[in-house]
C-alpha positions in Angstrom: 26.5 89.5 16.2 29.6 87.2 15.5 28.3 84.8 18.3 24.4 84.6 16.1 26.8 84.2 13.1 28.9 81.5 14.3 25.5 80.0 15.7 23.6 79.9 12.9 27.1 78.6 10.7 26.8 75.8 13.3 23.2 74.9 13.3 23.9 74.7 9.2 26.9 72.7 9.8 24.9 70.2 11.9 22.1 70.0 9.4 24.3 69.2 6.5 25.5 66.7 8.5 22.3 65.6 9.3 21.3 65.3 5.7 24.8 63.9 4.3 24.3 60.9 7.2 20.6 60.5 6.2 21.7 60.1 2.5 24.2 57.8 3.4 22.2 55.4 5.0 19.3 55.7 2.3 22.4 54.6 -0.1 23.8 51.7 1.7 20.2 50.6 3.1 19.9 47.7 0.6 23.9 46.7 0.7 23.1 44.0 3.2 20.2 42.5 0.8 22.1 43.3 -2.2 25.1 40.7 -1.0 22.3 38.1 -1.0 21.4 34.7 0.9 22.3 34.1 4.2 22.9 30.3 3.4 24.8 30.0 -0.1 27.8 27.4 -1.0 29.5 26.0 2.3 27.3 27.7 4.6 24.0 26.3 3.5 22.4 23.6 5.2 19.6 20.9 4.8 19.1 19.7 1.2 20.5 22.0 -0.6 23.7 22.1 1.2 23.8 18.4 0.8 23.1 18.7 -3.0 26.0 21.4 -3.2 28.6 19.2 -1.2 27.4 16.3 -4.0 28.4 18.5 -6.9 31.9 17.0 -8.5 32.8 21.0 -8.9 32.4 21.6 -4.5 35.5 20.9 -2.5 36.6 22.4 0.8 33.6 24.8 1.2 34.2 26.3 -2.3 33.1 25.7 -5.5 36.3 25.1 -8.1 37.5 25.5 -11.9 38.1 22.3 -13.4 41.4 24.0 -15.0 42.2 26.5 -11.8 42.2 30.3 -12.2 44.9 32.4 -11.5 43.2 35.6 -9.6 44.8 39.2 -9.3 47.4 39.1 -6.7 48.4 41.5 -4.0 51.9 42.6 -6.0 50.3 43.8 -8.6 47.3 46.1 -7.2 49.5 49.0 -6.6 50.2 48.6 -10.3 47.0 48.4 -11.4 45.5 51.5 -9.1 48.1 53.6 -10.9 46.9 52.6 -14.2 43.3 53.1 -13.0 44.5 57.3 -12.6 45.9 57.3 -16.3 44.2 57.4 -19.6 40.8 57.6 -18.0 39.2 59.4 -20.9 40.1 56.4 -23.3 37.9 54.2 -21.3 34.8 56.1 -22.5 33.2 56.7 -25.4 33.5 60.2 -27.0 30.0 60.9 -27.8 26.6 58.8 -26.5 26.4 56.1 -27.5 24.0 54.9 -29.8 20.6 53.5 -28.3 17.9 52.0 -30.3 14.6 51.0 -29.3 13.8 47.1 -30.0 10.5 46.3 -31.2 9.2 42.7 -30.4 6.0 41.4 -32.5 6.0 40.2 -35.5 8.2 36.6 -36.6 9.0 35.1 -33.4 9.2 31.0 -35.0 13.2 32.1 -36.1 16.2 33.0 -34.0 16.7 36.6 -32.8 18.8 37.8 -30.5 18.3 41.4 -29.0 21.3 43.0 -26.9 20.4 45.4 -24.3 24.0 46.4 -23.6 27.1 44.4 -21.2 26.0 40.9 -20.6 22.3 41.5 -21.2 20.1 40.2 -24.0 16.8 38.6 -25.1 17.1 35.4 -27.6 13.8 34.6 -28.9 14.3 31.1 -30.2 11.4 29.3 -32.1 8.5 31.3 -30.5 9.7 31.4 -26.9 11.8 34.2 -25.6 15.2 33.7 -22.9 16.5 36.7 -20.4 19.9 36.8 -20.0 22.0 38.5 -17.3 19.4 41.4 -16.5 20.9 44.7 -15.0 18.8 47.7 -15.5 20.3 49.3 -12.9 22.4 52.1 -13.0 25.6 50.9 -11.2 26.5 47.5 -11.1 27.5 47.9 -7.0 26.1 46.9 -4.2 26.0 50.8 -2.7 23.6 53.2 -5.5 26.8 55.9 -4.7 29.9 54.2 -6.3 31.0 51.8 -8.6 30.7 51.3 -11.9 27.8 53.6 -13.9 26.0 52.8 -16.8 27.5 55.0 -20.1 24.3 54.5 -21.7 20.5 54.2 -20.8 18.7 50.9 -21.0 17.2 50.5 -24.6 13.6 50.1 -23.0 12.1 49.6 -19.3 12.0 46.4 -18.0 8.0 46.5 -17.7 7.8 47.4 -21.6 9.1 43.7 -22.4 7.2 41.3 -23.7 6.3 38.0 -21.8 9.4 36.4 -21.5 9.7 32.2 -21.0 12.5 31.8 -19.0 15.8 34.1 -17.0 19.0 32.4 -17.3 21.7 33.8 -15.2 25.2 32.9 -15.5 26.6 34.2 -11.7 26.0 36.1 -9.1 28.6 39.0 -9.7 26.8 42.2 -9.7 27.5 43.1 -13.4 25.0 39.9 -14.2 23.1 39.2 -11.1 21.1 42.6 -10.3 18.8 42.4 -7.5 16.1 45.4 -8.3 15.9 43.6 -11.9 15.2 40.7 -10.0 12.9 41.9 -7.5 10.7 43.9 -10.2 11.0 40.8 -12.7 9.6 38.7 -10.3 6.1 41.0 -10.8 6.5 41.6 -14.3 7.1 38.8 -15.3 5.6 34.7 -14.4 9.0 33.4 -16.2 11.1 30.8 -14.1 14.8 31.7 -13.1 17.7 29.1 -13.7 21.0 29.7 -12.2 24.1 27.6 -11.1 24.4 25.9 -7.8 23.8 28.6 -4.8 22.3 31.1 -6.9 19.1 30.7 -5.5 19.5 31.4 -2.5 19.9 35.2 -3.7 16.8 35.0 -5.4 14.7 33.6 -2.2 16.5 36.7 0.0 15.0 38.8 -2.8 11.6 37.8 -2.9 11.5 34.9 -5.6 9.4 31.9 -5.2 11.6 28.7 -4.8 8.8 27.6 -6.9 10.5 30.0 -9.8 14.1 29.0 -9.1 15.9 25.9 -11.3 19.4 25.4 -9.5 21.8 23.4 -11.7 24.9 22.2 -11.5 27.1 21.9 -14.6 26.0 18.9 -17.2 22.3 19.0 -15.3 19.5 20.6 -17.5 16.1 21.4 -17.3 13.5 21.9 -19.6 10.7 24.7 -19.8 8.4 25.8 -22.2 9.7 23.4 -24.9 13.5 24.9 -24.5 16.0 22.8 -23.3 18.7 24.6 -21.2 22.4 23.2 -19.9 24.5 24.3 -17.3 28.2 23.8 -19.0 31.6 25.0 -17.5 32.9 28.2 -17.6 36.4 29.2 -16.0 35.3 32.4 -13.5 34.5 32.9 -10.0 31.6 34.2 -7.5 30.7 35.9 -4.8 29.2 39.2 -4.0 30.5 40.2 -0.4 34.1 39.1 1.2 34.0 35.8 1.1 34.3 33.9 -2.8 33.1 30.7 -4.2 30.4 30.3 -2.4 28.4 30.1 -5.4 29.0 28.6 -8.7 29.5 30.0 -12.3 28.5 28.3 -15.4 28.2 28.5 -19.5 24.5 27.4 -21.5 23.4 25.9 -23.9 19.7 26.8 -24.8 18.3 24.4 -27.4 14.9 24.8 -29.2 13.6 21.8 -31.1 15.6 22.7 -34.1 17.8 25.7 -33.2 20.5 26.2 -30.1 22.4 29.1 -29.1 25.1 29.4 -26.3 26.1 31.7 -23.9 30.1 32.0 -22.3 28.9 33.8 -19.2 32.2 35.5 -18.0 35.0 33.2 -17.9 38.9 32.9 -19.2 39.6 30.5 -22.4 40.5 27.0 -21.3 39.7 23.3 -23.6 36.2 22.7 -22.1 35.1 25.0 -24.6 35.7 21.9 -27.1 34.1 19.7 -25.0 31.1 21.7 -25.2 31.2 21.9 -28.5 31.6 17.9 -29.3 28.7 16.8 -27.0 26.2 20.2 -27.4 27.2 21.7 -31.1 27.2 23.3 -33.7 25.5 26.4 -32.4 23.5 28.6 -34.5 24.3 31.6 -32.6 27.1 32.2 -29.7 27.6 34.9 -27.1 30.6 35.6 -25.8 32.5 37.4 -23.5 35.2 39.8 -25.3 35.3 42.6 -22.7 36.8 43.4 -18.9 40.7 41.8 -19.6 44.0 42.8 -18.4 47.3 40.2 -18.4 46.7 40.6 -14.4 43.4 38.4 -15.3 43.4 36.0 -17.8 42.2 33.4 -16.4 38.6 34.6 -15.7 38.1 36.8 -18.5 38.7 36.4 -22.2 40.8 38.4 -24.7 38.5 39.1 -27.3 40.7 36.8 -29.4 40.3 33.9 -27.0 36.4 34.6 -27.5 36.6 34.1 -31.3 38.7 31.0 -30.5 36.2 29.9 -28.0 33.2 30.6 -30.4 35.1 28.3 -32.8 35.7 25.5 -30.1 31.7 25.7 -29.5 31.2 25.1 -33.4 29.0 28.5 -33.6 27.4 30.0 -36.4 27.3 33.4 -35.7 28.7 35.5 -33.0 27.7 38.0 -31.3 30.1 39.6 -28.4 28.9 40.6 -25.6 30.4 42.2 -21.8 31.5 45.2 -23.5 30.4 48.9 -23.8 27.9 49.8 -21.0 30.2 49.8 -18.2 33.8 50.7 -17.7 35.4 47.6 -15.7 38.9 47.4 -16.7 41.5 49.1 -18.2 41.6 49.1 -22.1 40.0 51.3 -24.2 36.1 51.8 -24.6 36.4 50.2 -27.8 39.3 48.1 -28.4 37.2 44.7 -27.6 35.1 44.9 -30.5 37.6 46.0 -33.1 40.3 43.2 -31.9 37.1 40.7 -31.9 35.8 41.8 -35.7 39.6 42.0 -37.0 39.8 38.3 -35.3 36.9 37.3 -36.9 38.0 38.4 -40.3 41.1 36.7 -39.6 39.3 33.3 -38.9 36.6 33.8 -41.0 33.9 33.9 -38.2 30.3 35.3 -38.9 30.0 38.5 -36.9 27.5 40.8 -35.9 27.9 43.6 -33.4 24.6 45.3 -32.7 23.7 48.0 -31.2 22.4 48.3 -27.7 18.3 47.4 -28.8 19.2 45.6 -31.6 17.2 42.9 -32.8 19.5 40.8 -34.6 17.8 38.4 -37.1 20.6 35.0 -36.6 19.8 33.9 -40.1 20.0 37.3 -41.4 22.5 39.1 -39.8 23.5 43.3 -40.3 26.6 43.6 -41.8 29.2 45.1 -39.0 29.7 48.3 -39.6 32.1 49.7 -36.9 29.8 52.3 -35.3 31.9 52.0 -32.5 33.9 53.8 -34.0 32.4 57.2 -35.2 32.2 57.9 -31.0 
């Protein structure tokens, strides 16, 4: 009996073995894909290498900062990991947070911009409508086991959008780039994609047309359906797998026949912010990355005050933050960006709006901010 026992405990053993290995190779099945082109930055070839080793930002293999970046370095990680174990509850919100359902239709000749949560939002300037930074995905990882989860549902499905005009992507980091939004926007949707230097050779791995994929470098700009767009600088980094800078990383301007808006991407505080603003402003909307700091990275993302101040270099109308609340990818408090940005606004005098995740924010009309935040 005790030898059938132990049998039957080992035949079990081996089967949940079976299924744990079977699980972990469905889950890491698309981390090859998900870490993109073959070919990007120093290790493309043929004209578009030869465009990328043109580009004043390439040197050496990589792609640069125009004011260089101080990264996290080795001394401080053991640091940081212990912070990571401490306080953990304060990096999430209490309660759910609030989702609303956006509802497109209607005036679409204005400015509107519609958040979705993190980096991603719709602007629908003068009757055409922009993507930013789509990640509908529930981790913003390479593997669909770990990293960094969603702490609140997508305000609507991807295929309930309406027909959008253009995606703009600002890198290829996984919290902006996501390649199932990519893949499934590519049927959804007959929009072009326009992304810095390297980008695209993602987007081809993933099933994109190169006949849908504007490259640009910073100060180039392309033109589709009546909306101007700009790659500008942005002070960040790239790269998806081990190796960095492969890729570049850029600001944009998007400018309708009579309105603009502009978008930070991810990136720390640094003058060419006032540059941007002297040759491309005033804005009638910004927005900006106030979300994901730490004094171990501020060169690469902003303090929420540095976004107010950048909003300002840009000449912007209103601001709206953004790179906050959906995912947990630093160490401060769930909600401290947003109530150092709004007291920073107040304190500059800075038209603010902090919507919801789903919504629709009318730029000439703005909600009030009302610190819902807050309540969770």
């Amino acid at each position: 009996m005790a030898k059938q026992a132990d049998g039957r405990r080992g035949r079990t053993g081996a089967w949940v073995a079976l299924a744990l290995g079977a699980a972990a190779a469905w889950a890491a099945r698309d981390i090859p894909a998900q870490i993109g082109g073959r070919k990007i930055g120093a290790r493309a070839d043929g004209e578009r290498g030869a465009r990328y080793s043109r580009s004043p930002q390439f040197a050496d293999g990589k792609f640069r900062n125009t004011v260089p970046a101080t990264m996290m370095t080795a001394g401080s990680m053991p640091r940081i990991l212990a912070a990571t174990l401490r306080d953990r509850d304060r990096r999430h919100p209490g309660q759910p947070i609030p989702v609303l359902r956006p509802e497109f239709g209607g005036e679409t000749s204005g400015l509107h911009v519609t958040w979705f949560g993190h980096s991603s939002a719709l602007i629908e300037i003068e009757g055409r409508r922009v993507l930013l930074d789509p990640v509908w995905s529930e981790r913003c990882s390479p593997s669909r086991l770990g990293g960094p989860k969603r702490l609140h549902e997508p305000p609507m499905a991807l295929r309930e959008l309406p027909p959008i005009d253009a995606v703009l992507i600002s890198h290829d980091h996984y919290d902006h780039l996501d390649m199932d939004s990519i893949r499934n926007l590519v049927d959804l949707q007959a929009a072009p994609f326009l992304v810095p230097l390297g980008v695209g050779a993602h987007l081809e791995r993933w099933g994109v047309p190169a006949t849908r994929i504007i490259e640009l470098d910073w100060d180039e700009r392309a033109t589709v359906a009546g909306i101007e767009f700009i790659a500008t600088a942005a002070r960040h980094f790239s790269g998806r797998g081990f190796s960095r800078d492969e890729t570049l990383w850029a600001s944009w301007v998007i400018a309708g026949p009579n309105r603009k808006a502009f978008y930070s991407g991810d990136t720390g505080y640094f003058p060419g912010f006032a540059q941007i603003g002297e040759e491309h402003g005033p804005f009638d909307v910004t927005l900006v990355q106030i979300g994901a700091y730490n004094e171990d990275w501020p060169d690469i993302h902003m303090f929420p005050e540095d976004g107010v101040a950048t909003h300002v270099d840009v000449r912007g109308g209103l601001m709206i933050p953004v790179h906050w609340c959906t995912f947990n990818l630093a160490l401060h408090d769930w909600p401290e960006p947003a109530d150092r940005t709004w007291r920073e606004a107040k304190a500059r005098d800075v038209r603010l709006a902090i919507p919801r995740p789903g919504e629709r924010v009318d730029v000439d009309n703005p909600p009030a901010v009302d610190g819902w935040w807050q309540a969770l």
